[in-house]
DRENLUMVEX-191177 format. One record per residue (C-alpha): z, x, y. Coordinates in steps of 0.2 Angstrom, whole numbers, plus 5000, padded with zeros to 4 digits. Layout:
# DRENLUMVEX-191177
PT      z      x      y
PT      Z      X      Y
...
This chain:
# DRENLUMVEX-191177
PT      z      x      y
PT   4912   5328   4860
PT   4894   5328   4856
PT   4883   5318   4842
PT   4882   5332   4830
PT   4898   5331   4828
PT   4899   5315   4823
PT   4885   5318   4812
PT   4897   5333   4803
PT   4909   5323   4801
PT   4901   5306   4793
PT   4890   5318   4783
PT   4906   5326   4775
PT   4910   5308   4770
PT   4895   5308   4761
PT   4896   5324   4752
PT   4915   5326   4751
PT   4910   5344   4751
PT   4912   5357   4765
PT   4896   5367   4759
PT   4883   5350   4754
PT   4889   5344   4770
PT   4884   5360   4779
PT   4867   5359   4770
PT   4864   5343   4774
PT   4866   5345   4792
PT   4855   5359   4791
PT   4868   5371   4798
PT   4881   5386   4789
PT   4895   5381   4783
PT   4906   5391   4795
PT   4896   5382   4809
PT   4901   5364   4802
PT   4919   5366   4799
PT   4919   5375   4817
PT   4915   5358   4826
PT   4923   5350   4816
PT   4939   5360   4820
PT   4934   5357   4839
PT   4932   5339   4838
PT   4952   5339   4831
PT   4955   5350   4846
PT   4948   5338   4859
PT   4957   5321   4853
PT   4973   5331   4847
PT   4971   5325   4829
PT   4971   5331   4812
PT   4955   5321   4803
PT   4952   5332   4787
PT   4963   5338   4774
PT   4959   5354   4771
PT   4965   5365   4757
PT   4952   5379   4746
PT   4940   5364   4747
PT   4939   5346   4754
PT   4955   5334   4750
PT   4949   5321   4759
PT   4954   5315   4778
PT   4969   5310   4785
PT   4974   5289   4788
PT   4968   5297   4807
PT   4953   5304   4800
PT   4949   5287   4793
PT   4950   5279   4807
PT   4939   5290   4817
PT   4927   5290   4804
PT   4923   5272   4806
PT   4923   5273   4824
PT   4910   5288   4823
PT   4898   5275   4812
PT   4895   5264   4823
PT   4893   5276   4839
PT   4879   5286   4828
PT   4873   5265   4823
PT   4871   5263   4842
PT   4864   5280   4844
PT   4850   5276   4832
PT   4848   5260   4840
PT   4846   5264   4856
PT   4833   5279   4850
PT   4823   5263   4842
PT   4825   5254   4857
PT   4818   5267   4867
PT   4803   5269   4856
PT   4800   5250   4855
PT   4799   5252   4874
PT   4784   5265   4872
PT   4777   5251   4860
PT   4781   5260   4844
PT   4792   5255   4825
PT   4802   5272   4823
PT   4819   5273   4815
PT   4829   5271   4802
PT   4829   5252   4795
PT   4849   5250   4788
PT   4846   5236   4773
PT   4861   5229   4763
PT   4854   5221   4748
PT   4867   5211   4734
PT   4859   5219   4716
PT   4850   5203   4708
PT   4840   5190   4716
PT   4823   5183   4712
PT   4812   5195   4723
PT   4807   5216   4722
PT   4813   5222   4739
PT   4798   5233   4738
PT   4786   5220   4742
PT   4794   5221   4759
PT   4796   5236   4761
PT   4781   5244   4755
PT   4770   5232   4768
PT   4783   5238   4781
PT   4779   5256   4777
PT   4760   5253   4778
PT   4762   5243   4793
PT   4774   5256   4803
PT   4772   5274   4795
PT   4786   5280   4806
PT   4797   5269   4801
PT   4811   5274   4786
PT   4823   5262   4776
PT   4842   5264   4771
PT   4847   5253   4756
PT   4864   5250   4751
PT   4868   5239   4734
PT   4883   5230   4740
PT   4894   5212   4738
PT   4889   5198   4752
PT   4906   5203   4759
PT   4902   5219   4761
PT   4886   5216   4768
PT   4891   5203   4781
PT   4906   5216   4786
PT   4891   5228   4788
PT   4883   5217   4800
PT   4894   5210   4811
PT   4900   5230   4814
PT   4882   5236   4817
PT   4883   5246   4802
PT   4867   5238   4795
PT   4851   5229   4804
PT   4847   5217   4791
PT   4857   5210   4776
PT   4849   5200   4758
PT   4865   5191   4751
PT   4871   5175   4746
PT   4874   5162   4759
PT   4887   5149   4751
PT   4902   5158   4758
PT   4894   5163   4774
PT   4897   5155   4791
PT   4879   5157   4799
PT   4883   5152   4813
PT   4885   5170   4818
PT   4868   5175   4811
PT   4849   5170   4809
PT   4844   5168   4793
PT   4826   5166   4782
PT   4833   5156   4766
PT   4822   5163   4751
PT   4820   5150   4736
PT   4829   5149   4720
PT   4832   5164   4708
PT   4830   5159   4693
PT   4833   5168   4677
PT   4825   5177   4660
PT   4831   5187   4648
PT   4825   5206   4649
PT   4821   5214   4631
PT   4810   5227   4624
PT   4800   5221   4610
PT   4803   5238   4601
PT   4819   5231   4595
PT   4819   5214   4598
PT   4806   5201   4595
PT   4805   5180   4604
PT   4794   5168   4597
PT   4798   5152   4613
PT   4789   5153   4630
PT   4806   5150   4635
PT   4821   5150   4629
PT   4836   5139   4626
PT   4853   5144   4631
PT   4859   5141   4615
PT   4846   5156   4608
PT   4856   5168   4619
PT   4871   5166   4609
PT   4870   5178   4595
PT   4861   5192   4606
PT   4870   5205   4612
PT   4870   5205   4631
PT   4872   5218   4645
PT   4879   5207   4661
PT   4882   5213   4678
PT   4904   5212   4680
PT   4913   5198   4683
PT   4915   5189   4701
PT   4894   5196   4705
PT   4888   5177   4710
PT   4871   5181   4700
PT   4886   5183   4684
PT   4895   5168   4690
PT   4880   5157   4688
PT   4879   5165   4668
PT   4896   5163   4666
PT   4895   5143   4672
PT   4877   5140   4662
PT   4885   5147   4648
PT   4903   5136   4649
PT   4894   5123   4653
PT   4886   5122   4637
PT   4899   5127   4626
PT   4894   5144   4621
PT   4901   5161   4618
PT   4888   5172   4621
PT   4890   5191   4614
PT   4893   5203   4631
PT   4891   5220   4624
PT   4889   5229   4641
PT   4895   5225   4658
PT   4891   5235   4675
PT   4888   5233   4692
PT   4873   5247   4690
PT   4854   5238   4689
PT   4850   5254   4685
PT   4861   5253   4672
PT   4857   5238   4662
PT   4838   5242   4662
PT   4845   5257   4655
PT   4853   5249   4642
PT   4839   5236   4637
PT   4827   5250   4637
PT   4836   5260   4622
PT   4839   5243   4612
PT   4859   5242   4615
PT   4857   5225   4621
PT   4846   5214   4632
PT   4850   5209   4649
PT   4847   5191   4657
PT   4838   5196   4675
PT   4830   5187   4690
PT   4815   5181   4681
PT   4805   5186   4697
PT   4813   5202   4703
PT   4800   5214   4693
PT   4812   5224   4683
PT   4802   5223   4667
PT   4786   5233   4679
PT   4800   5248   4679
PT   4796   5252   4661
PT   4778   5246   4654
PT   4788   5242   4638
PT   4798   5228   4645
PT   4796   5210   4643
PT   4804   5196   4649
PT   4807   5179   4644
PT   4811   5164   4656
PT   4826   5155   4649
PT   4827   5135   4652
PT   4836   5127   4666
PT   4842   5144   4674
PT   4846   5145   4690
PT   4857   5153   4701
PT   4868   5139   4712
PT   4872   5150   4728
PT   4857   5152   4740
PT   4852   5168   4747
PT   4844   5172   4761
PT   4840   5188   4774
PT   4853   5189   4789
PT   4854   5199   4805
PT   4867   5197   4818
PT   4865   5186   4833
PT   4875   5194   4845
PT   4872   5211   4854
PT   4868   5224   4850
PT   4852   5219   4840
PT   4839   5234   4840
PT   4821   5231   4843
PT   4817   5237   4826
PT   4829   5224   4817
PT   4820   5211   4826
PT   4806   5216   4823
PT   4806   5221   4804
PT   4814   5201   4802
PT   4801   5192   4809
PT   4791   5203   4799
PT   4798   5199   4786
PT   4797   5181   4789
PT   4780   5180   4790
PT   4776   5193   4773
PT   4789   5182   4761
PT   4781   5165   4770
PT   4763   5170   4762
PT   4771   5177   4744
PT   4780   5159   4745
PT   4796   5166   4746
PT   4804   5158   4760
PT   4812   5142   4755
């Protein structure tokens, strides 16, 4: 068993196809599914459910898949390790991110890159659940989620302050007059929401119960992408984190603060406490401690 292999194999998790696989491994397709055969010959397994094209892999294959994770996760970390030794920021930073909060992760992340030109970022939109699964597994360096649900005992943590809220529009197809608005004017508007359960939806959901209204929910998804989509055309507007810059995405964009809008659950950048914790996580945290602390960020 070699790295590569692992490598084939969580790559054809990625693709879910023998030949993108392949391509993305920068090896023939025949090649791939050859180690791939050899690695079921060494631990006497079946892991991929093979038929003309990829089925998916077996309840074995599942299992090995999440093992060969973390071993390429300590793999990578121990490669940063090594450079951080020889005093440099390489690697591949792994950051899970919950969709919506008061902040663009670029302004990390683009200091980061001028700072360490070497180094690279993976970013995964994900639940707080997910992120702190992916955390206490090594399968992610850093995590941005919510903190009320969280024991953080296990983790260190930079709280970030209040995300408040505004309502994303374009003023193509609909026009305010207030500063800010009331939640009572966001009753008759038609709304694009992320789903249900999503805490940043949760605080909506409450500020809107609390106040006796019905608001109009045209559009639900757990896509950001999505919902800009949607305000852009005119199908709806969107209520966003007031400072998460999703109205710079499209020069056409405005948004409005609305009154008393805040979301209730803290949130706040994790990494683990235990071992292993790889130079670059570290290193990228603290950074990031001291770039939020001079954009007043941190709480």
């Amino acid at each position: 068993m070699d790295i590569k292999q692992l490598k084939f194999l969580i790559a054809l998790d990625q693709t879910r196809h023998f030949g993108q696989a392949a391509a993305l491994c920068h090896v023939t397709q025949p090649t791939l599914s050859m180690r791939l055969r050899n690695l079921e010959e060494e631990l006497d397994l079946v892991l991929v459910a093979r038929g003309q094209r990829f089925e998916g892999f077996t309840e074995e294959g599942e299992r090995i898949l999440a093992w060969a994770k973390t071993l390429l996760a300590a793999h990578d970390g121990l490669q940063a390790e090594a450079a951080n030794c020889r005093g440099q920021l390489v690697g591949n930073l792994r950051l899970g991110m919950v969709p919506l909060y008061s902040m663009d992760p670029m302004q990390l992340l683009t200091p980061l890159s001028q700072r360490y030109p070497e180094l690279r970022f993976q970013l995964s939109s994900l639940t707080s659940e997910q992120i702190i699964d992916g955390l206490s597994r090594n399968l992610l360096d850093l995590g941005l989620c919510y903190l009320d649900q969280i024991d953080t005992s296990y983790f260190d943590v930079i709280e970030l302050t209040s995300t408040t809220m505004g309502l994303l529009y374009n003023p193509a197809h609909f026009a305010f007059d207030q500063h800010e608005l009331p939640w009572e004017a966001l009753a008759s508007i038609p709304l694009g929401l992320l789903t249900r359960g999503m805490h940043f939806r949760q605080s909506i959901d409450l500020a809107f119960r609390g106040r006796g209204i019905t608001p109009h929910i045209l559009l639900e998804s757990d896509s950001t992408f999505q919902l800009i989509q949607a305000v852009n055309s005119g199908l709806c507007c969107a209520i966003m984190p007031l400072q998460g810059g999703y109205e710079s995405i499209n020069v056409s964009l405005r948004i409005a603060a609305i009154a008393d809008a805040t979301v209730h659950a803290p949130i706040g950048l994790l990494i683990r406490r235990n071992e292993p914790r790889s130079a670059l996580a570290e290193r990228c945290f603290m950074e990031a401690k001291t770039i939020w602390a001079d954009k007043n960020f941190v709480s």
